[in-house]
mmCIF file as gemmi writes it, N, C-alpha and C atoms, coordinates in Angstrom:
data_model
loop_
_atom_site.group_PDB
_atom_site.id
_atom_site.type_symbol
_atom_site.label_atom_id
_atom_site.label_alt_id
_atom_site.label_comp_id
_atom_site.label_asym_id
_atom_site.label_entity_id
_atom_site.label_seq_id
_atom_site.pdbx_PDB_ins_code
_atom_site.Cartn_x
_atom_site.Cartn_y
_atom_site.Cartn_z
_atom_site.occupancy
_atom_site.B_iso_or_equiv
_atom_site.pdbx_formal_charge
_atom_site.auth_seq_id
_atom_site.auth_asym_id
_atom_site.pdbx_PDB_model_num
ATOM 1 N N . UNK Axp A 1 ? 0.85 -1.157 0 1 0 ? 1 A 1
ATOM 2 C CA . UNK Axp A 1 ? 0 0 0 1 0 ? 1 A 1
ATOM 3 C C . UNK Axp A 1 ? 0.901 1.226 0 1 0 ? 1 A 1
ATOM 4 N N . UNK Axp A 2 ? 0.51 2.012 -0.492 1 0 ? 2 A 1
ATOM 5 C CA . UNK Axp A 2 ? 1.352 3.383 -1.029 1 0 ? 2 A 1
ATOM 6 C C . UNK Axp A 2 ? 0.267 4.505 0.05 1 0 ? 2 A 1
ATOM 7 N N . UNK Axp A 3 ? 1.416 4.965 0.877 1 0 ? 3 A 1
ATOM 8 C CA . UNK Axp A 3 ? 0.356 6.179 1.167 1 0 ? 3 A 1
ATOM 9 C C . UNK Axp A 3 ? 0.678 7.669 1.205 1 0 ? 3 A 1
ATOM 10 N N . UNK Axp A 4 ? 0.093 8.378 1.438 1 0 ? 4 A 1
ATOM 11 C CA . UNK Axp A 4 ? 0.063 9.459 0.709 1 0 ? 4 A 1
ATOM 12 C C . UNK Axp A 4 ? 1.862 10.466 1.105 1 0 ? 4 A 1
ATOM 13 N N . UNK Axp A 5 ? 2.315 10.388 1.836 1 0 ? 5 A 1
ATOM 14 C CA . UNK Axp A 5 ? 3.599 10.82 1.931 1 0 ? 5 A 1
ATOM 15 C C . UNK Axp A 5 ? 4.602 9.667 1.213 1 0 ? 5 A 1
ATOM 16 N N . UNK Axp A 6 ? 4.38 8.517 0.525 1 0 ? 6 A 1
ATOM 17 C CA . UNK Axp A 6 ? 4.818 8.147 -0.841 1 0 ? 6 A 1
ATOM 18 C C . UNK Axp A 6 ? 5.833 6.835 0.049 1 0 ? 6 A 1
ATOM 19 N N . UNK Axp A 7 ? 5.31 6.689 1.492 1 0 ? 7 A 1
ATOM 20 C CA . UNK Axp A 7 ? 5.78 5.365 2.116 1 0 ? 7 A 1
ATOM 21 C C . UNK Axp A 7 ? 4.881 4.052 1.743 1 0 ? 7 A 1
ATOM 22 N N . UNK Axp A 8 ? 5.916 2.937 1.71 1 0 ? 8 A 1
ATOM 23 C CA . UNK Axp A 8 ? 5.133 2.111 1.534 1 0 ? 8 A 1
ATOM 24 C C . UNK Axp A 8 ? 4.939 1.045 2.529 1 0 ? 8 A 1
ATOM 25 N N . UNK Axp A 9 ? 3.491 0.379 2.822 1 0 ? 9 A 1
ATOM 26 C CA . UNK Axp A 9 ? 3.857 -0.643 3.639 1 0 ? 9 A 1
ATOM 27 C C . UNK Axp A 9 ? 3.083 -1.841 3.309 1 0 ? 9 A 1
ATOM 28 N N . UNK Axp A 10 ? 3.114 -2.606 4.162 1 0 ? 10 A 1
ATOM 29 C CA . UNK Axp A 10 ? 2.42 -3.972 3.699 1 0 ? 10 A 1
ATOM 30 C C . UNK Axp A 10 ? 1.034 -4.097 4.571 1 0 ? 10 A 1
ATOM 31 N N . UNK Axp A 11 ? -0.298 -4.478 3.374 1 0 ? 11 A 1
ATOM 32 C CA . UNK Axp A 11 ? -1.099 -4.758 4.026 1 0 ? 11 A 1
ATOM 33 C C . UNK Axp A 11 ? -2.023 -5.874 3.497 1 0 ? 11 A 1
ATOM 34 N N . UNK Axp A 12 ? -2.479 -6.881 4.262 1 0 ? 12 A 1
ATOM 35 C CA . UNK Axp A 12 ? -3.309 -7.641 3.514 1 0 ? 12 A 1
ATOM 36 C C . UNK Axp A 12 ? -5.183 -7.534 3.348 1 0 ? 12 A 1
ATOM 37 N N . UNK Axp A 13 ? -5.461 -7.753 2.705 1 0 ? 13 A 1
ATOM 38 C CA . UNK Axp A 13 ? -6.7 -7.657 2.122 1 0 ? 13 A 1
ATOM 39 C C . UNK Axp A 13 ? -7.578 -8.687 2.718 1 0 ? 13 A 1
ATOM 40 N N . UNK Axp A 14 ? -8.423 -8.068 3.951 1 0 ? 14 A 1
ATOM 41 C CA . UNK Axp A 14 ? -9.298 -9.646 4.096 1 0 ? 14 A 1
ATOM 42 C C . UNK Axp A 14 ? -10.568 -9.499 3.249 1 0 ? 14 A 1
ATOM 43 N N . UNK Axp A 15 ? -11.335 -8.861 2.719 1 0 ? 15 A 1
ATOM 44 C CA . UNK Axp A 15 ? -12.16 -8.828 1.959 1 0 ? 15 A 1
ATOM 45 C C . UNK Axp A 15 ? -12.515 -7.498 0.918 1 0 ? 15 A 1
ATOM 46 N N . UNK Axp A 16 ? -13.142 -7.521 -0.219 1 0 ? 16 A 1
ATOM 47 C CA . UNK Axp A 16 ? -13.143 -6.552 -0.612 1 0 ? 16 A 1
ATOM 48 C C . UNK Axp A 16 ? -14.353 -6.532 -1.573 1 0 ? 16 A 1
ATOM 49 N N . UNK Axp A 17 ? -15.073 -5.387 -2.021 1 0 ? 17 A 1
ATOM 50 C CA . UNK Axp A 17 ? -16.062 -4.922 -2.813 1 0 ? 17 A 1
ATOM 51 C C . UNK Axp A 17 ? -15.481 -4.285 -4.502 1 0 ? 17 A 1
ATOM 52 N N . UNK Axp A 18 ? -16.634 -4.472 -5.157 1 0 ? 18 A 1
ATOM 53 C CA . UNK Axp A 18 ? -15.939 -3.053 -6.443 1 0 ? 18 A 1
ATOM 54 C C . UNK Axp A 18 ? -15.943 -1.681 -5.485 1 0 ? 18 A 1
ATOM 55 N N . UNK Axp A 19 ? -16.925 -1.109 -4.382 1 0 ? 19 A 1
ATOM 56 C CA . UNK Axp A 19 ? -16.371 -0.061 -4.034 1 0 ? 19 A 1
ATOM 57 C C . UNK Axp A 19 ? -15.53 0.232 -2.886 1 0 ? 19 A 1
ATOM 58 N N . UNK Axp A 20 ? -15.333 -1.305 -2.186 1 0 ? 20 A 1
ATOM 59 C CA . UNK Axp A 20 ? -14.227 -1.014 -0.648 1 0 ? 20 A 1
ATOM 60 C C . UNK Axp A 20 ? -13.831 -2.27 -0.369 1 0 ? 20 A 1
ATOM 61 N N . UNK Axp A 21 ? -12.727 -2.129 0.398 1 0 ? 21 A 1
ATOM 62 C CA . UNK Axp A 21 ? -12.362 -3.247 1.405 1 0 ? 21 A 1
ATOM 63 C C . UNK Axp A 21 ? -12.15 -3.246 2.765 1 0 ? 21 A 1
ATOM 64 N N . UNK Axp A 22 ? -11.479 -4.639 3.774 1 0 ? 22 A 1
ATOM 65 C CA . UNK Axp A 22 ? -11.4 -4.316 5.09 1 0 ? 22 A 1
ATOM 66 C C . UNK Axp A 22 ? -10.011 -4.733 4.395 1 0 ? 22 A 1
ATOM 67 N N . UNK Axp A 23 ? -8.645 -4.301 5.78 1 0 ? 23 A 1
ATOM 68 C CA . UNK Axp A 23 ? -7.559 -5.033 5.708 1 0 ? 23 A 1
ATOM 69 C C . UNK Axp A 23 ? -6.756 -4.911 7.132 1 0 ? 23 A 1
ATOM 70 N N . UNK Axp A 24 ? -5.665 -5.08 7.117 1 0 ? 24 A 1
ATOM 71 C CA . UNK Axp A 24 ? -4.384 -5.606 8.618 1 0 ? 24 A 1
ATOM 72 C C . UNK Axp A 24 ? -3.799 -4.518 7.595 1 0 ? 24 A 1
ATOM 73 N N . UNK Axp A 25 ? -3.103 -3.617 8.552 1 0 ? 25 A 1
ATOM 74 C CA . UNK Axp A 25 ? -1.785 -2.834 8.131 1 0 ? 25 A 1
ATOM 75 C C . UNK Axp A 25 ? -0.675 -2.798 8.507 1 0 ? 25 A 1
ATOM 76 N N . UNK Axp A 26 ? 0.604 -3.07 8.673 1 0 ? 26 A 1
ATOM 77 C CA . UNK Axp A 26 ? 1.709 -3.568 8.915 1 0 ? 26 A 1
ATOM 78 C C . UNK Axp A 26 ? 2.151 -2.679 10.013 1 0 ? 26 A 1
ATOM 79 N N . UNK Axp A 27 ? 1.634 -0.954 9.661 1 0 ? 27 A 1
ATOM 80 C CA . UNK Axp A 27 ? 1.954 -0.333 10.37 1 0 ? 27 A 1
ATOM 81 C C . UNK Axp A 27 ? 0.831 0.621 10.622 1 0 ? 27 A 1
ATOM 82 N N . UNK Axp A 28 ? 1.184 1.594 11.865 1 0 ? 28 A 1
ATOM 83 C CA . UNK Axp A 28 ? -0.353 2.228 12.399 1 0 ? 28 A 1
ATOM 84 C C . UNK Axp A 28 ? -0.576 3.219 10.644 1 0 ? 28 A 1
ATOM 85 N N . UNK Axp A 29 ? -1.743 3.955 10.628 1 0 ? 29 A 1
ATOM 86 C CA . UNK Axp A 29 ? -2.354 4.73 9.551 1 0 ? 29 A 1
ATOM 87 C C . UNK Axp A 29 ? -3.493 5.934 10.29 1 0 ? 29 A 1
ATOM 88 N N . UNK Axp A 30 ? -3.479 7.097 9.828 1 0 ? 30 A 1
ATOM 89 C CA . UNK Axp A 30 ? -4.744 7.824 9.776 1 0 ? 30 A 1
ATOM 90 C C . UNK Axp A 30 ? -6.092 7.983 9.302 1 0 ? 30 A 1
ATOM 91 N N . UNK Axp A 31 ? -7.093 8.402 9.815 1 0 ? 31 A 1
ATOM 92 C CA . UNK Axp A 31 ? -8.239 8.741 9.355 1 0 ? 31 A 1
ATOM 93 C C . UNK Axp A 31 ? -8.187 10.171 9.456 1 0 ? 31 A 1
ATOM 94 N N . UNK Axp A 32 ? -8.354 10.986 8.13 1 0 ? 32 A 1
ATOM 95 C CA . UNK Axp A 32 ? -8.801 10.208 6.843 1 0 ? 32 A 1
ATOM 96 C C . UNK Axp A 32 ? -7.558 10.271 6.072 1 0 ? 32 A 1
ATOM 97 N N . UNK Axp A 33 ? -7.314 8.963 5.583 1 0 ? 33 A 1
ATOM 98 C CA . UNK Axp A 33 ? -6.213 8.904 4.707 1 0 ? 33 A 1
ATOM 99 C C . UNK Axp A 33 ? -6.347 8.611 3.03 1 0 ? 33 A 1
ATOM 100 N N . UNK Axp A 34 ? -5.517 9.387 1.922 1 0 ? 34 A 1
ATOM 101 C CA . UNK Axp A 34 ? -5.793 8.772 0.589 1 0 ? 34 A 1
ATOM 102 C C . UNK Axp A 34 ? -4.834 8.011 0.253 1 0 ? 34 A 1
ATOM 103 N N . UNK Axp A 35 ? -4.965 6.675 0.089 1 0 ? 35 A 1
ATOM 104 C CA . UNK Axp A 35 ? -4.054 5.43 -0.278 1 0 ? 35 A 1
ATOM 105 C C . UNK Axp A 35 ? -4.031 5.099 -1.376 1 0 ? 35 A 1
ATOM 106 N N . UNK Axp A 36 ? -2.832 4.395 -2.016 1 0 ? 36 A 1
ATOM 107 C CA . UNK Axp A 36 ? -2.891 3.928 -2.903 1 0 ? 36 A 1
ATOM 108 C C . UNK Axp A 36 ? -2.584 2.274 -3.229 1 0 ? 36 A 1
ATOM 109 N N . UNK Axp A 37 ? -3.449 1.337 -3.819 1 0 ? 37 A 1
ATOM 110 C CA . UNK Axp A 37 ? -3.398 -0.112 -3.42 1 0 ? 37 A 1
ATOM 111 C C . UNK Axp A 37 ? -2.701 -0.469 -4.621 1 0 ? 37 A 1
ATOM 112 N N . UNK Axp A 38 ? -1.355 -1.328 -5.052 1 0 ? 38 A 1
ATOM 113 C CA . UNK Axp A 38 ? -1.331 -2.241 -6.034 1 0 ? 38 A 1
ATOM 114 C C . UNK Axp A 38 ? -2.187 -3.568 -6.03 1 0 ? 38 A 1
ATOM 115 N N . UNK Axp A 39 ? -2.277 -3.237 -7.103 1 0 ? 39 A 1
ATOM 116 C CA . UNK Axp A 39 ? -3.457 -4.646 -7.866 1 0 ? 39 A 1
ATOM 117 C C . UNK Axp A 39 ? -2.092 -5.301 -8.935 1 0 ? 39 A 1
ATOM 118 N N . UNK Axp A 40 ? -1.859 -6.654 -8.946 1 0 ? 40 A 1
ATOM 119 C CA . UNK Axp A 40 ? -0.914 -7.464 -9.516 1 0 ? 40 A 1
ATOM 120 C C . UNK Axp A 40 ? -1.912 -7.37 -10.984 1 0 ? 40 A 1
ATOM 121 N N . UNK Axp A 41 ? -0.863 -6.719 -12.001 1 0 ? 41 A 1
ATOM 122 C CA . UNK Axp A 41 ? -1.042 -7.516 -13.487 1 0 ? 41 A 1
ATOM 123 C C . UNK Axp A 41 ? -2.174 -5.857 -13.927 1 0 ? 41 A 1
ATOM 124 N N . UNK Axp A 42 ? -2.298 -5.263 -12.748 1 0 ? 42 A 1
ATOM 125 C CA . UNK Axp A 42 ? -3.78 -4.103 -13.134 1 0 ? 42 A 1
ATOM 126 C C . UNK Axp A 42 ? -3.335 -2.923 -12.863 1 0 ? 42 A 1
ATOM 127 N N . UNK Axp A 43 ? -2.452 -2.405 -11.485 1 0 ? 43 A 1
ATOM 128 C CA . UNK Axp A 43 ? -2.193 -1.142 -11.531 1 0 ? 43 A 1
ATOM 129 C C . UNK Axp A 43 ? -2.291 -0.576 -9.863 1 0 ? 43 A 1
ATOM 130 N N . UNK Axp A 44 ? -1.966 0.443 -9.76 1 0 ? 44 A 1
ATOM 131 C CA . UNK Axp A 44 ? -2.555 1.206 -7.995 1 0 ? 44 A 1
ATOM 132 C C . UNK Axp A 44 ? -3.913 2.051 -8.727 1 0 ? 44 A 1
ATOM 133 N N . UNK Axp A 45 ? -4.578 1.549 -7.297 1 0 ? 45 A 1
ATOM 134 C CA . UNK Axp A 45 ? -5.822 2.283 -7.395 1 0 ? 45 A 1
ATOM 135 C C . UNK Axp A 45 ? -6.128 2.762 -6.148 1 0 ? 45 A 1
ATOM 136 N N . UNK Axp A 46 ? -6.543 3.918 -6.529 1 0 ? 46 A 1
ATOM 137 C CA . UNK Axp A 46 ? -6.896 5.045 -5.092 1 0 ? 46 A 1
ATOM 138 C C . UNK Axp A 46 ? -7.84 4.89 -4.278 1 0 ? 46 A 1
ATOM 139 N N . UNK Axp A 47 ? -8.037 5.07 -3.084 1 0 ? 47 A 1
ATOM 140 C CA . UNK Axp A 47 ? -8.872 4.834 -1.878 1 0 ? 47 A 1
ATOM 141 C C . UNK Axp A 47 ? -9.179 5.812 -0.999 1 0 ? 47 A 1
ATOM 142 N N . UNK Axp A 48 ? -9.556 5.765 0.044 1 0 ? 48 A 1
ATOM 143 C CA . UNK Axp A 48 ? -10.172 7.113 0.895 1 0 ? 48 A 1
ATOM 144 C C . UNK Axp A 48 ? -10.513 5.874 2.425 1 0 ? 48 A 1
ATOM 145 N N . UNK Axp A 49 ? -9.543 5.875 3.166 1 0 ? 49 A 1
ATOM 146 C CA . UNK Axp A 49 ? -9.318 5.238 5.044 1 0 ? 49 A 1
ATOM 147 C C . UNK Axp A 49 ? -10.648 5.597 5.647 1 0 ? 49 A 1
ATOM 148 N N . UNK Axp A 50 ? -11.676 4.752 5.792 1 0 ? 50 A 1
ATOM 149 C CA . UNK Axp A 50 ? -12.774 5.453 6.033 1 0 ? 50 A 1
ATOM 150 C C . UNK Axp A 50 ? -13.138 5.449 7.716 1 0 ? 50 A 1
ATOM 151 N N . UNK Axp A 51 ? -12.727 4.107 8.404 1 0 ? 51 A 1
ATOM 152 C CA . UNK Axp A 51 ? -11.967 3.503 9.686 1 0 ? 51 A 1
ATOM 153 C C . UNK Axp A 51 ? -10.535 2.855 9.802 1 0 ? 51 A 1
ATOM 154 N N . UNK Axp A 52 ? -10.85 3.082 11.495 1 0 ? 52 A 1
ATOM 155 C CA . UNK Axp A 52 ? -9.534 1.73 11.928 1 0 ? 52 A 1
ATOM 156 C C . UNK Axp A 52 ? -9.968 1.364 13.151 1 0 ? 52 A 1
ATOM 157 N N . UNK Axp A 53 ? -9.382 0.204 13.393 1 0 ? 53 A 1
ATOM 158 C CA . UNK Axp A 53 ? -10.05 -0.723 14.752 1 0 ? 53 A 1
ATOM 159 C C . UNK Axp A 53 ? -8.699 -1.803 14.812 1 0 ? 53 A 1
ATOM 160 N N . UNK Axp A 54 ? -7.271 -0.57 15.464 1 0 ? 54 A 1
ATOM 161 C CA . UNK Axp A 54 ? -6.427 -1.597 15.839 1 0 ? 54 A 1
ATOM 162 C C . UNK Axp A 54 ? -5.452 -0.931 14 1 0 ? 54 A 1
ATOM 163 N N . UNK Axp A 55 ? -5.301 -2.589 13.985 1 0 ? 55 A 1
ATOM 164 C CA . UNK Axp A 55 ? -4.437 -2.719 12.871 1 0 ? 55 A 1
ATOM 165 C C . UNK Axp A 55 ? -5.615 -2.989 11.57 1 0 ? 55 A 1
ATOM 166 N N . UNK Axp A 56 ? -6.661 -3.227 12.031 1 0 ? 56 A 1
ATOM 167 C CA . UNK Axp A 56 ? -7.659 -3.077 10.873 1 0 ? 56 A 1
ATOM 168 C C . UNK Axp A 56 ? -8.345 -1.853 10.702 1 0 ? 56 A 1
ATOM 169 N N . UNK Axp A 57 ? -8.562 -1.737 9.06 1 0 ? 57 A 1
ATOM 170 C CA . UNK Axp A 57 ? -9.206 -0.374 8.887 1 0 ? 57 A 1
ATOM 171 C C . UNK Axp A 57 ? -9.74 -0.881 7.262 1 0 ? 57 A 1
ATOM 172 N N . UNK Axp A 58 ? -10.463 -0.043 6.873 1 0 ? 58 A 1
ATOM 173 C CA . UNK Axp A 58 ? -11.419 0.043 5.712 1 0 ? 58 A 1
ATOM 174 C C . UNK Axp A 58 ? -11.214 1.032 5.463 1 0 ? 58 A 1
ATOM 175 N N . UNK Axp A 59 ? -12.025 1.053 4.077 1 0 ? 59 A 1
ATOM 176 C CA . UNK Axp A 59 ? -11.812 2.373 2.998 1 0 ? 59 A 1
ATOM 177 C C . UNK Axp A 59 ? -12.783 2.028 1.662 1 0 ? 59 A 1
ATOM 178 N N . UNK Axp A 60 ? -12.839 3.092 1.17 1 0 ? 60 A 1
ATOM 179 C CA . UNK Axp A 60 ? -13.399 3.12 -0.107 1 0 ? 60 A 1
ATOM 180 C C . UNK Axp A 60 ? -12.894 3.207 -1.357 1 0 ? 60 A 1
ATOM 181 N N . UNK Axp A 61 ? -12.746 3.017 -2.381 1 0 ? 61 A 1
ATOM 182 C CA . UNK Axp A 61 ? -12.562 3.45 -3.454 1 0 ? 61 A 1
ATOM 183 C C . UNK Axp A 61 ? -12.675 4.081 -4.097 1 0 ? 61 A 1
ATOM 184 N N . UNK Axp A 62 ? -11.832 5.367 -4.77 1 0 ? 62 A 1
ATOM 185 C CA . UNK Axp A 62 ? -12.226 6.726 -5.376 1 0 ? 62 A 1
ATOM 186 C C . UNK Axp A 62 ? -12.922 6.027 -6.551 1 0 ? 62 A 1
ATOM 187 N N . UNK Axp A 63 ? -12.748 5.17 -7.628 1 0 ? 63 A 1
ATOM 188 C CA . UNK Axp A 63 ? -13.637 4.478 -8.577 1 0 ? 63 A 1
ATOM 189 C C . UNK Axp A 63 ? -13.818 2.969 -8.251 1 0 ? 63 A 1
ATOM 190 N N . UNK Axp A 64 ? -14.802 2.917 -9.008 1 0 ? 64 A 1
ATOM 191 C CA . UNK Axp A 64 ? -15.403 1.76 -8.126 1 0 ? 64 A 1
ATOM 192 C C . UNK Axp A 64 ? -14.075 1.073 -9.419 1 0 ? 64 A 1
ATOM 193 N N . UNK Axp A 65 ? -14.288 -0.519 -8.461 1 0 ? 65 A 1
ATOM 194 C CA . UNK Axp A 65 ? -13.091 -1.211 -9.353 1 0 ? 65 A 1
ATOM 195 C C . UNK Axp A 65 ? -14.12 -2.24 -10.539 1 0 ? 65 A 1
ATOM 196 N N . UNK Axp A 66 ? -13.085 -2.21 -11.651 1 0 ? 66 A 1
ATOM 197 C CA . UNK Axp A 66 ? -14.018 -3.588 -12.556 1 0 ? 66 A 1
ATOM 198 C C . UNK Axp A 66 ? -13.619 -4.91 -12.443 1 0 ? 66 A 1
ATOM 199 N N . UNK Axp A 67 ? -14.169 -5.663 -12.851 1 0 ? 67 A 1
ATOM 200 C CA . UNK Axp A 67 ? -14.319 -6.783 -13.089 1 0 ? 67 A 1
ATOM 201 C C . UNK Axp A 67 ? -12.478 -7.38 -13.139 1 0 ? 67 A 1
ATOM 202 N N . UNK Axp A 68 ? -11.902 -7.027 -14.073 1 0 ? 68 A 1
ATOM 203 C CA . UNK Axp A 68 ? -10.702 -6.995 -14.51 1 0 ? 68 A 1
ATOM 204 C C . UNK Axp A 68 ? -9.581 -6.968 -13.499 1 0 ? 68 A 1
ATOM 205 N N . UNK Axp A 69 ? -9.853 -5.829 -12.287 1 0 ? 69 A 1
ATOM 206 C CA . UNK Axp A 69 ? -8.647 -5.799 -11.06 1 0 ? 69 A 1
ATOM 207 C C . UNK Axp A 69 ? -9.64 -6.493 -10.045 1 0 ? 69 A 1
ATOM 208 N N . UNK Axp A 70 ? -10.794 -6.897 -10.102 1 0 ? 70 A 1
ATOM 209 C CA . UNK Axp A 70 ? -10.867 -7.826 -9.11 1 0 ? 70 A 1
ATOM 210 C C . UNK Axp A 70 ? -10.676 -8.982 -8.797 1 0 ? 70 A 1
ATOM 211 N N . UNK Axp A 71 ? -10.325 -9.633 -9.965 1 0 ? 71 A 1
ATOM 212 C CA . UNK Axp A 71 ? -9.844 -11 -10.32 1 0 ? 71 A 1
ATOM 213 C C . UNK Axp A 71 ? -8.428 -11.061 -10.058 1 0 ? 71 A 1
ATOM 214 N N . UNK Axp A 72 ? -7.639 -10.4 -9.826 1 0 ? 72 A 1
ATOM 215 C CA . UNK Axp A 72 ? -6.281 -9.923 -9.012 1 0 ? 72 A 1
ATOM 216 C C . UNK Axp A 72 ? -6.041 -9.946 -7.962 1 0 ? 72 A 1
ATOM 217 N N . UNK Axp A 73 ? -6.96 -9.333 -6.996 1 0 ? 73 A 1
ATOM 218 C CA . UNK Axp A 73 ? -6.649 -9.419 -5.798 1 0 ? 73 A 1
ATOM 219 C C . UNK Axp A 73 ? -6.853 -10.817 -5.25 1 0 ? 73 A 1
């Protein structure tokens, strides 16, 4: 995950929507934060930290995602 001061860290994905997901972040994060997620084979796509609870937090997606980068994650 890319975030907005251009650090990167590791986070995993426990579930996700075309417009959000939940995940674990390697390291603490803010609300509200704009992130950026690599998708393998598709690209980074932008987000908006909508919670956190711990090392888990959610967010949204500035576009919803297609078909195409969801088969990636």
């Amino acid at each position: 995950m890319l975030l907005a001061d251009d650090r990167e860290i590791l986070v995993i994905i426990k579930n996700f929507t075309p417009r959000g997901f939940m995940a674990i972040a390697s390291e603490p994060i803010g609300v509200p934060s704009e992130i950026g997620i690599s998708i393998p084979d598709y690209g980074i796509v932008r987000a908006d930290v909508r919670w956190i609870d711990g090392a888990e937090f959610g967010g949204s997606f500035i576009e919803e995602l297609p078909a195409a980068a969801m088969l990636n994650l």
